[in-house]
C-alpha positions in Angstrom: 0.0 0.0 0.0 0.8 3.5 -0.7 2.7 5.4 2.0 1.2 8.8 3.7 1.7 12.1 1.7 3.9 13.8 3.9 2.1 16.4 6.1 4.0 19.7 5.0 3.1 19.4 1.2 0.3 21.7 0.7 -2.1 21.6 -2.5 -1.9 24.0 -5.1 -5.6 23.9 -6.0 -6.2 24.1 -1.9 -4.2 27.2 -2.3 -6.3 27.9 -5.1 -9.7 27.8 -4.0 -8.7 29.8 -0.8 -7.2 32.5 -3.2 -10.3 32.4 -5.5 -12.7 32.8 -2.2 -10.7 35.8 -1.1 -11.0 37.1 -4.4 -15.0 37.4 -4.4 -15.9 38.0 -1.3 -13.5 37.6 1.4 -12.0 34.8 3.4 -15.2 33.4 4.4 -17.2 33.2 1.2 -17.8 29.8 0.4 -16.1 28.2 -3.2 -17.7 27.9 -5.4 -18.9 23.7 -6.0 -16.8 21.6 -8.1 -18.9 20.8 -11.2 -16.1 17.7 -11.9 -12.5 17.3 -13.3 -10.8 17.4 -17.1 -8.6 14.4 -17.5 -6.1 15.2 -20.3 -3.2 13.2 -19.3 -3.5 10.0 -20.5 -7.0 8.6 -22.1 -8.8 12.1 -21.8 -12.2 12.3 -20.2 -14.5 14.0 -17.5 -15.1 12.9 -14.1 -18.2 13.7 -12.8 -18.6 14.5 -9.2 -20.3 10.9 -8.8 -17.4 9.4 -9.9 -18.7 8.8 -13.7 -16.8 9.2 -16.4 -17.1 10.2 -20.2 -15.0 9.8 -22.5 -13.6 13.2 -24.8 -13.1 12.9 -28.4 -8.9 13.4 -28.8 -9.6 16.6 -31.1 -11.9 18.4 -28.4 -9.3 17.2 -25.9 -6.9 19.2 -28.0 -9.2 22.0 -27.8 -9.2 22.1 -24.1 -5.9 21.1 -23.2 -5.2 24.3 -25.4 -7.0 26.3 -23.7 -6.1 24.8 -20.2 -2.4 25.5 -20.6 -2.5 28.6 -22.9 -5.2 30.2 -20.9 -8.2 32.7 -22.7 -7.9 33.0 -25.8 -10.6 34.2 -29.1 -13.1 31.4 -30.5 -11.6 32.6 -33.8 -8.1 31.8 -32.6 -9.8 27.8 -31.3 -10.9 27.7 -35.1 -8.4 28.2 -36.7 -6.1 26.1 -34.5 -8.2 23.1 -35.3 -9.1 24.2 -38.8 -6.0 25.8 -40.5 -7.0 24.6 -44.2 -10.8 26.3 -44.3 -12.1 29.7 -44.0 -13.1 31.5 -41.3 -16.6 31.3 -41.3 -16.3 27.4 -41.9 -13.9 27.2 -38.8 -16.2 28.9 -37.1 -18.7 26.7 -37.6 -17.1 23.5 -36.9 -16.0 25.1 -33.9 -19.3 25.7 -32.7 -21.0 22.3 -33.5 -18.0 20.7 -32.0 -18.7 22.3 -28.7 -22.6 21.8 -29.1 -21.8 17.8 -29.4 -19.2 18.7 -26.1 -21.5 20.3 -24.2 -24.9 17.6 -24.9 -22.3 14.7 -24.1 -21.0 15.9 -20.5 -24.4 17.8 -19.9 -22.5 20.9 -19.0 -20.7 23.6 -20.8 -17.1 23.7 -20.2 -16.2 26.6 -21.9 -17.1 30.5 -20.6 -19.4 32.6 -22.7 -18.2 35.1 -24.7 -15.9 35.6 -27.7 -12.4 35.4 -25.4 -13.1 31.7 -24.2 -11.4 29.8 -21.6 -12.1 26.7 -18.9 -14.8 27.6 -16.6 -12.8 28.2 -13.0 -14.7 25.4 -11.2 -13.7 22.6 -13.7 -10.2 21.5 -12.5 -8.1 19.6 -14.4 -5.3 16.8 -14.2 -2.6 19.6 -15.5 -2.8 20.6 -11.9 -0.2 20.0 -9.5 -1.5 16.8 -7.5 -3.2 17.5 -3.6 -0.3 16.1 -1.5 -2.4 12.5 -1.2 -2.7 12.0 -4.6 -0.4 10.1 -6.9 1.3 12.0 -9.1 0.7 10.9 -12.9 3.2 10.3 -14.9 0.7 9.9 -18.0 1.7 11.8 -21.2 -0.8 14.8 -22.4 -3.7 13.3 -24.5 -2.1 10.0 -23.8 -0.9 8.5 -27.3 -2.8 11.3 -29.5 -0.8 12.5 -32.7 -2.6 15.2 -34.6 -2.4 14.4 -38.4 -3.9 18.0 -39.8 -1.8 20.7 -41.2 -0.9 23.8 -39.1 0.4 24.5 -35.8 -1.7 21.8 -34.0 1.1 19.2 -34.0 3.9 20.9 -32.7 2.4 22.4 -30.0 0.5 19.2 -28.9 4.8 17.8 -29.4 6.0 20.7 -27.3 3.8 21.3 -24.7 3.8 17.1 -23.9 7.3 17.4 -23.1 7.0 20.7 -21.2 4.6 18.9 -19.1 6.5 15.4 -19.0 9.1 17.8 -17.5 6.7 19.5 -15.0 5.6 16.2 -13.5 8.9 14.6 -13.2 9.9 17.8 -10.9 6.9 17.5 -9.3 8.0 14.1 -8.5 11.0 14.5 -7.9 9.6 17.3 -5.0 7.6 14.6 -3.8 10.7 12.6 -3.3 12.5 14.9 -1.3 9.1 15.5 0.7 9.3 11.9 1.6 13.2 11.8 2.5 12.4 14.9 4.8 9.7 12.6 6.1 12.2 9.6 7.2 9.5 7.6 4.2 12.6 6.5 2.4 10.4 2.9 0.8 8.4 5.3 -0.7 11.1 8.2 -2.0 12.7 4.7 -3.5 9.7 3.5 -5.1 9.3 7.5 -6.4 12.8 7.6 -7.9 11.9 4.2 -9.5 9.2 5.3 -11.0 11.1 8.8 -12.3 13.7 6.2 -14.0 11.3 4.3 -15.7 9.5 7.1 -17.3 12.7 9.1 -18.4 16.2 6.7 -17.4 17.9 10.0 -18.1 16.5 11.8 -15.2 19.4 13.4 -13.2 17.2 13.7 -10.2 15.8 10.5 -9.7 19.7 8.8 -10.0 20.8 11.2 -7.5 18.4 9.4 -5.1 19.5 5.4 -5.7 
C-alpha cells in the first residue's frame, strides 16, 4: 500500500480555492462547488462528481488542453487552431457544433461565454499540480494522441507534452524529497523508480538510488 503524503506538502488547487474565495468575497465566502474534473493526461475524459466518467473525443481534448495551458484565448483563434485549411466562417462553424456535441455529451458547458473563451474556474483539471495525497501521474498529455492535420496543431501538442512530461517529473522529484524529509525513504525509493522508468535519463531520480 501506498505510504502517507507527507504532512507539509500543501495543494496547489487548496491554495487555489482559498485565493479564488478571497478574491470574491473575502476569506469566508464559500467556493464555489466543483462541477467535476478534465482528464487530459492520458486517455482524456471527464469525471463527474459521482465518480462517472465520459469519454472526450482526442480533437476536443486538444481543444481544451489548449485552452487549459494557454489560458483565454478568441473562439476565432480555437478555429483556426483546429481548422487551419478552411475559411473562417467554416472554422467557425465547426467550432461551434463541435462544442454543441461537447457540451450535450458531459451535460454541461465547459467553456465560458463570450468571444475570449477559456475553462470555466470550477472545472479542474489533471494539468494541476496533484493535492499532497494524490499520486502523481506520470501519464503523457492526451495519452498516445498525434494530430495528423496541417498547421500549428502538431507541434504544439509535441511541445507542450514534453514541457509537461518535464513538469511532472519535478513535481516528483519534490515529492521525493518531501518523503526523504519525512524519514519515508520505501516510498522516496519507489518514487525515484518510477522517475527512472519514465525518463532513465532523469538526473534527479539517479541522484536518489
Amino acid at each position: 500500500s501506498a505510504a502517507p503524503a507527507p504532512a507539509s506538502a500543501l495543494s496547489d488547487s487548496t491554495a487555489s480555492a482559498q485565493r479564488g474565495a478571497s478574491e470574491s468575497g473575502g476569506a469566508d465566502a464559500p467556493c464555489a462547488p466543483i462541477l467535476g474534473r478534465l482528464h487530459l493526461c492520458g486517455q482524456p475524459a471527464f469525471v463527474h462528481p459521482d465518480g462517472r466518467r465520459t469519454p472526450i473525443d482526442n480533437k476536443d481534448a486538444l481543444l481544451l488542453a489548449f485552452l487549459a495551458i494557454e489560458g483565454p484565448t478568441p473562439r476565432s483563434r480555437l478555429a483556426s487552431f483546429i481548422w487551419p485549411d478552411v475559411d473562417h466562417e467554416r472554422a467557425r462553424s465547426s467550432l461551434r457544433q463541435r462544442l454543441f456535441r461537447l457540451r450535450r455529451a458531459l451535460g454541461l458547458d465547459l467553456l465560458r461565454d463570450g468571444e475570449v473563451t477559456a475553462l470555466r474556474a470550477d472545472v479542474p483539471t489533471d494539468l494541476d499540480r496533484p493535492d499532497a495525497a494524490a499520486e502523481v501521474t506520470l501519464s503523457p498529455l492526451l495519452g498516445g494522441f498525434e494530430w495528423k492535420g496541417n498547421g500549428e496543431a502538431g507541434p504544439w501538442l509535441a511541445s507542450r507534452r514534453l514541457q509537461h512530461e518535464d513538469t511532472q517529473l519535478d513535481w516528483l522529484a519534490q515529492r521525493c524529497s518531501e518523503y526523504e524529509a519525512a524519514g519515508q525513504l520505501v516510498a522516496a525509493l519507489r518514487e525515484a523508480q518510477r522517475m527512472i522508468a519514465a525518463r532513465p535519463t532523469y538526473e534527479h531520480a539517479h541522484r536518489r538510488l
